[in-house]
C-alpha positions as CSV (number, residue, x, y, z in Angstrom):
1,X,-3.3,-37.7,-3.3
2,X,-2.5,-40.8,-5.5
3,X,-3.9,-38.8,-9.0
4,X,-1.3,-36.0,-7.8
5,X,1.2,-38.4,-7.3
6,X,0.7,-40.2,-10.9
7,X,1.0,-36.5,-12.3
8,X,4.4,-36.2,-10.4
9,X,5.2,-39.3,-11.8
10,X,4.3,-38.5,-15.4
11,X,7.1,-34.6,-15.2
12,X,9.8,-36.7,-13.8
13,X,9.5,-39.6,-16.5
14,X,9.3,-37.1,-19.3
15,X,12.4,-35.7,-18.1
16,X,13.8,-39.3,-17.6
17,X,13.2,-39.9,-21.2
18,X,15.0,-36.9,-21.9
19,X,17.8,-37.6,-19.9
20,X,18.5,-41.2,-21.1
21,X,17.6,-40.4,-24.6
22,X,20.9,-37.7,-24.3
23,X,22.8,-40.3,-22.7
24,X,22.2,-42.9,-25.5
25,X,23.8,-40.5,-28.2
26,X,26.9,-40.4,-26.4
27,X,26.9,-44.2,-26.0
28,X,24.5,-46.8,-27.5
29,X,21.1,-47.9,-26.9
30,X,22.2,-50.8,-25.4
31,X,24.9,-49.4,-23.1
32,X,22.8,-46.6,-21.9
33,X,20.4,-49.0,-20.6
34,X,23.1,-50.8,-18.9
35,X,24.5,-47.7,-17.4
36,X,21.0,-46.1,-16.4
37,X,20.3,-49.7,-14.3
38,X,23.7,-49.8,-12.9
39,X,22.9,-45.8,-11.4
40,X,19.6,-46.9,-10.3
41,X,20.5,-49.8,-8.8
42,X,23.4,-48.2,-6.8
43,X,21.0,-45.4,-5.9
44,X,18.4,-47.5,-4.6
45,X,20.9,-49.1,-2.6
46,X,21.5,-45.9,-0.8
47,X,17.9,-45.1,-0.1
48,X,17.2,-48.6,1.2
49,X,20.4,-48.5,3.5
50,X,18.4,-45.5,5.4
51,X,15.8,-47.6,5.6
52,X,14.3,-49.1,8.7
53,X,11.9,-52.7,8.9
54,X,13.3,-53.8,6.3
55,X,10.6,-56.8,4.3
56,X,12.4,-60.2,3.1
57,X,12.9,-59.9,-1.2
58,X,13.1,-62.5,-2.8
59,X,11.1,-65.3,-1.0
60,X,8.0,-64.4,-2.7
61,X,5.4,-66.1,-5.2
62,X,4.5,-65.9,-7.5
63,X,7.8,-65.9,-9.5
64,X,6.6,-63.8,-12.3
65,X,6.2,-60.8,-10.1
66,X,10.3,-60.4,-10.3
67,X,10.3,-60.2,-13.6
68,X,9.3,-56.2,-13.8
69,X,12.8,-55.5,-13.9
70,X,13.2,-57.2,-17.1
71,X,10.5,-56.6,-18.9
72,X,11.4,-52.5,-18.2
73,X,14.6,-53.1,-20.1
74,X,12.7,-53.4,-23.4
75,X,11.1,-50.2,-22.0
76,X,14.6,-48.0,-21.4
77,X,16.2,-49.8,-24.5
78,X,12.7,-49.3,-26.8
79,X,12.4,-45.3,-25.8
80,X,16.1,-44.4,-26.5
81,X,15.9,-46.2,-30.0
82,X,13.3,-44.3,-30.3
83,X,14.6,-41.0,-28.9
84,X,17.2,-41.1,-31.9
85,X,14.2,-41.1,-34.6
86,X,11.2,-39.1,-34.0
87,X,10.6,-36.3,-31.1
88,X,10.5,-36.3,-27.3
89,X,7.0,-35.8,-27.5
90,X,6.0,-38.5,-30.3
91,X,7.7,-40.8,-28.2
92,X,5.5,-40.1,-25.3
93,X,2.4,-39.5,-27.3
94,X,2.6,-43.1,-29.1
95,X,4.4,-44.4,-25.8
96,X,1.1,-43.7,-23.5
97,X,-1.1,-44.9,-26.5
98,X,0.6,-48.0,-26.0
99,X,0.1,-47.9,-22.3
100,X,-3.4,-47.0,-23.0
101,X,-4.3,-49.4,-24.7
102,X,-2.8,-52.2,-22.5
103,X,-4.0,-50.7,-19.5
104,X,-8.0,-51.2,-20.7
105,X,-7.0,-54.7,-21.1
106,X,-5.8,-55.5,-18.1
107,X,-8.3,-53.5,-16.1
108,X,-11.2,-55.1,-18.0
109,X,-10.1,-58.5,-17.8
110,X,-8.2,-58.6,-14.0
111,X,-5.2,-59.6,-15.7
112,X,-1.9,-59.9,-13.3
113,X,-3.8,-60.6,-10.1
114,X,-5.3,-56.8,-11.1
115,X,-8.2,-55.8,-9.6
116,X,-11.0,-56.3,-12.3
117,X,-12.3,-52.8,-13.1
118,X,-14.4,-52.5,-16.6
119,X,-14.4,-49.4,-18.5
120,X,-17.7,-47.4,-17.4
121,X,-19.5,-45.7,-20.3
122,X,-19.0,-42.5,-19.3
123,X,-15.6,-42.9,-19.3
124,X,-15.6,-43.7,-23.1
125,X,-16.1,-39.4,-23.8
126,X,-12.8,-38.7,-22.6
127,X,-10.9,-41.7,-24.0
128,X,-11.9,-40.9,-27.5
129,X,-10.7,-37.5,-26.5
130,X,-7.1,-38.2,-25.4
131,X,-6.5,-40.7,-28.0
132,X,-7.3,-38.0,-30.7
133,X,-5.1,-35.5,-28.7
134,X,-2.7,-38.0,-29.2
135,X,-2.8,-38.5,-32.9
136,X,-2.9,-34.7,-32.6
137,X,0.5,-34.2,-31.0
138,X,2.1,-36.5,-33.8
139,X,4.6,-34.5,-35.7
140,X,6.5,-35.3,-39.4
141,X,9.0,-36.9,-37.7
142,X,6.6,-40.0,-37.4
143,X,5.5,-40.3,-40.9
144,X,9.3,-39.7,-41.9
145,X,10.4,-42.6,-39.4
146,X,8.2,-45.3,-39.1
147,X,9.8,-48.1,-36.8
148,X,10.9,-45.3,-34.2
149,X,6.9,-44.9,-34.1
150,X,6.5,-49.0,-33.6
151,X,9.2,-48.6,-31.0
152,X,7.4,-46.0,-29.1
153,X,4.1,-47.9,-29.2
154,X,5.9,-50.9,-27.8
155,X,7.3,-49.1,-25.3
156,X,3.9,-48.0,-23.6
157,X,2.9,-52.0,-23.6
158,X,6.2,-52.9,-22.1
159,X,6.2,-50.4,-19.8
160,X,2.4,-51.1,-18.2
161,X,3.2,-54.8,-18.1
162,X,6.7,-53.8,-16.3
163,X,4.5,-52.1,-13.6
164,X,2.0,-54.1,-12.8
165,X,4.5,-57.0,-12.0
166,X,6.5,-54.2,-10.2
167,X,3.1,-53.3,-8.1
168,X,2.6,-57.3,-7.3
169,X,6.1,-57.1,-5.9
170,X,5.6,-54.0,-4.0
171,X,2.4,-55.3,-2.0
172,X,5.2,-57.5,-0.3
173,X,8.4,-55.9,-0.2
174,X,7.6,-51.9,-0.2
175,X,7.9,-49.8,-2.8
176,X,11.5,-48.8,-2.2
177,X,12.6,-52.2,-2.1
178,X,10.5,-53.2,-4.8
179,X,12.2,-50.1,-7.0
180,X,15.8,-51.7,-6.1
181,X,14.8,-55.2,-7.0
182,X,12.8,-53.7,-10.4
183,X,16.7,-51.9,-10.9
184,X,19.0,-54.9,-10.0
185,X,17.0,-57.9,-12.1
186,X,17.0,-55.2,-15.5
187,X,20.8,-54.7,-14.9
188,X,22.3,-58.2,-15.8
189,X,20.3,-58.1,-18.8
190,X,21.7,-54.8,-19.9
191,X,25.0,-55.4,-19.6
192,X,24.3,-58.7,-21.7
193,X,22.8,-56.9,-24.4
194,X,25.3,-54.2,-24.4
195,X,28.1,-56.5,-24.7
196,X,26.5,-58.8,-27.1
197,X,25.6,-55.4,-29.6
198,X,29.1,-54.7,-29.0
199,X,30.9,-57.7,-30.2
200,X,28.4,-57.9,-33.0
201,X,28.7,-54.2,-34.5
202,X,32.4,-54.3,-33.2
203,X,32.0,-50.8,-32.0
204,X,33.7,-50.4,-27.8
205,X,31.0,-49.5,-25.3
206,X,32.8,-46.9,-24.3
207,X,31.7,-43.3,-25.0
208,X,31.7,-41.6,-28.4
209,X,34.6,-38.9,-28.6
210,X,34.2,-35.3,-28.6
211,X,32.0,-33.0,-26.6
212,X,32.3,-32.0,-23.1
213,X,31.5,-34.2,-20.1
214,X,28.0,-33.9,-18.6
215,X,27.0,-35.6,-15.4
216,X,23.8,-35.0,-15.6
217,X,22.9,-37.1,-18.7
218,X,23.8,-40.2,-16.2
219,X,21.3,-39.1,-13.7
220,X,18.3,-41.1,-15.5
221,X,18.7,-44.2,-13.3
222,X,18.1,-42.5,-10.1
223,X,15.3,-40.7,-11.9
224,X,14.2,-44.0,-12.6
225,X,14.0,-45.5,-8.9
226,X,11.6,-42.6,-8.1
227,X,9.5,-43.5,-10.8
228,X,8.8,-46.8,-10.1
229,X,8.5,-46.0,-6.6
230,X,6.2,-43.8,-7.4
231,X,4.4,-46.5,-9.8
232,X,4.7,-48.9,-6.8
233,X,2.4,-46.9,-4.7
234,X,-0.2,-45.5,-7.1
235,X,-0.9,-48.9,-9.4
236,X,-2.8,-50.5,-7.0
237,X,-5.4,-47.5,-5.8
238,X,-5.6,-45.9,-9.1
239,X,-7.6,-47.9,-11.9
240,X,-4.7,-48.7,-15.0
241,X,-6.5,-46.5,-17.3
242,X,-6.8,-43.2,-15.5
243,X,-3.3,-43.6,-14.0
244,X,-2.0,-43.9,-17.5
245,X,-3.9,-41.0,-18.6
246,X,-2.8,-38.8,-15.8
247,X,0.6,-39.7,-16.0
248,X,0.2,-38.7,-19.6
249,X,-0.8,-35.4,-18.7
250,X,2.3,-34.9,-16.9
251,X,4.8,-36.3,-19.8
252,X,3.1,-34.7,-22.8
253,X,3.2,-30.7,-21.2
254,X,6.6,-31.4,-19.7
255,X,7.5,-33.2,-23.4
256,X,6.7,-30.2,-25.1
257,X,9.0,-27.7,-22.5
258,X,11.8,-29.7,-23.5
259,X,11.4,-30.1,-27.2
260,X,10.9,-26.4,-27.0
261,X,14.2,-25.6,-24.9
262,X,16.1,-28.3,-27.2
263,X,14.6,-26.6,-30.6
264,X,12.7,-29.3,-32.2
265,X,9.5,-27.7,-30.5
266,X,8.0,-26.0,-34.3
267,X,4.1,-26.3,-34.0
268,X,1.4,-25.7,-31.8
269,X,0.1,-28.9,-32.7
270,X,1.8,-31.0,-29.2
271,X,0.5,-28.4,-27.4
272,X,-3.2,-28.6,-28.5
273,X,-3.1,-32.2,-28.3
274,X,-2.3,-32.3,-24.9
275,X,-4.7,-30.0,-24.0
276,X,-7.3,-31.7,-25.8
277,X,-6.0,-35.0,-23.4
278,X,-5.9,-32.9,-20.4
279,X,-9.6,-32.1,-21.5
280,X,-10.5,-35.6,-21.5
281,X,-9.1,-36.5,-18.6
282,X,-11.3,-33.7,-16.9
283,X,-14.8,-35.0,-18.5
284,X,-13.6,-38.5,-17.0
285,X,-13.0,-37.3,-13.5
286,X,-16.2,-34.7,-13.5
287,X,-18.6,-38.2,-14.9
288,X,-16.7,-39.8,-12.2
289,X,-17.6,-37.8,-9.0
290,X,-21.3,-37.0,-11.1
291,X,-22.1,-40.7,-10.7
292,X,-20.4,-41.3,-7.4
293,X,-23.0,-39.5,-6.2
294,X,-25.5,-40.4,-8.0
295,X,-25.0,-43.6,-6.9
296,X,-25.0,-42.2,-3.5
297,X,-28.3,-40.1,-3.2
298,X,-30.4,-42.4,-5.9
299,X,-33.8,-40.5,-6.4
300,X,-36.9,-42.0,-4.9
301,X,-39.6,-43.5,-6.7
């Protein structure tokens, strides 16, 4: 149930990407991020107004675990930078390397209050796998724009750190509330940074002129309550590194549908990538049940 929900989790952040990435080029980075935590916000309001029992929020300790919220604003802010430079799918590609990466960390070491779960050796087939599907999914648009590919990287370590203190909160509040207080600590910050770029570039936040209105580019908040509701529940049963990876499985096939309906989609070289991930990902979960019951029925001496 929880790896299906992580691959749920991994479509709708694609298409969150997507979403805020549009909304950016009619504003800014910066305001986009404040309008995509103001929706979220407002929308998790709603849901938690249906809600019934209710936990206390913000009477917990340690005080670290509130700070999700703001550490996702580097997260929205770093992927629609990025979204303006290289590809929807080279975001995610060097986005979940990023999150790969960190995630081994912290399961290795028990980082965060994490439960400590080192990387088994079987389990090192199918990571040298996705990583090379990754660098396989990587199109011209990386070589050609370097610091949108830094961006993207930095995004996948913001983003795994953003969770985990996210998941700490959740043990305590729920994961709805959790998702509200994740939405309502980013949104001060955002509307900081977006006022600050202003008065620096001397640009208004407002939108850019021309083209018709579309509501559904300011839909990516909302998208983002599920997400991290979503994130709330499956961090703490799914070990960091294969939630990363199936979440990745989800983002990099839906990436490509929507590089392919927006026209950037040119190669076939996202598409093996992925499948060369999704592979991995399979070799890890079929080692994964092989020793489980190994472990289980051990042969007699």
């Amino acid at each position: 149930m929880y790896q299906l929900l992580a691959l749920i989790n991994g479509i709708i952040l694609s298409v969150m990407i997507s979403v805020n990435g549009n909304l950016s080029v009619q504003y800014s980075a910066f305001t986009a991020a404040a309008i995509i935590h103001a929706v979220g916000s407002l929308f998790a309001l709603l849901l938690c107004a249906f809600q019934k029992n209710r936990k206390p929020v913000w009477t917990h300790r340690p005080r670290w675990i509130y700070l999700g919220g703001a550490i996702g604003v580097f997260t929205t802010v770093f992927q629609n930078l990025a979204f303006t430079c290289i590809s929807i799918t080279s975001v995610i590609a060097l986005g979940l390397l990023g999150q790969t990466v960190t995630s081994l960390v912290i399961d290795s070491s028990g980082l965060f209050g994490m439960e400590k779960r080192p990387l088994p050796r079987y389990a090192l087939i199918g990571l040298s796998l996705s990583v090379f599907g990754i660098f396989v999914m990587l199109d011209t648009t990386v070589t050609t724009a370097a610091p949108g590919a830094a961006i993207s990287f930095a995004s996948g370590i913001s983003m795994v750190l953003s969770r985990t203190a996210n998941a700490r909160l959740a043990e305590k509040t729920g994961a709805l509330q959790g998702s509200l207080v994740n939405h309502l600590t980013g949104l001060p910050i955002t509307v900081g940074l977006a006022l600050a770029a202003a008065a620096i570039s001397g640009t208004p936040v407002t939108a850019s002129a021309g083209g018709s209105f579309r509501l559904w580019i300011y839909l990516g908040g909302a998208l983002g309550v599920i997400v991290v509701m979503l994130l709330n529940i499956t961090v703490p049963k799914i070990p960091g590194f294969q939630l990363t990876l199936l979440v990745f499985v989800g983002q990099v096939f839906t990436g490509i549908l929507l590089d392919s309906a927006a026209g950037s989609y040119h190669t076939g070289t996202s598409l093996w990538g992925g499948i060369i991930i999704a592979a991995g990902i399979a070799v890890n979960m079929i080692l994964e049940q092989v020793t489980a019951v190994l472990k289980k029925n051990p042969r007699s001496s």
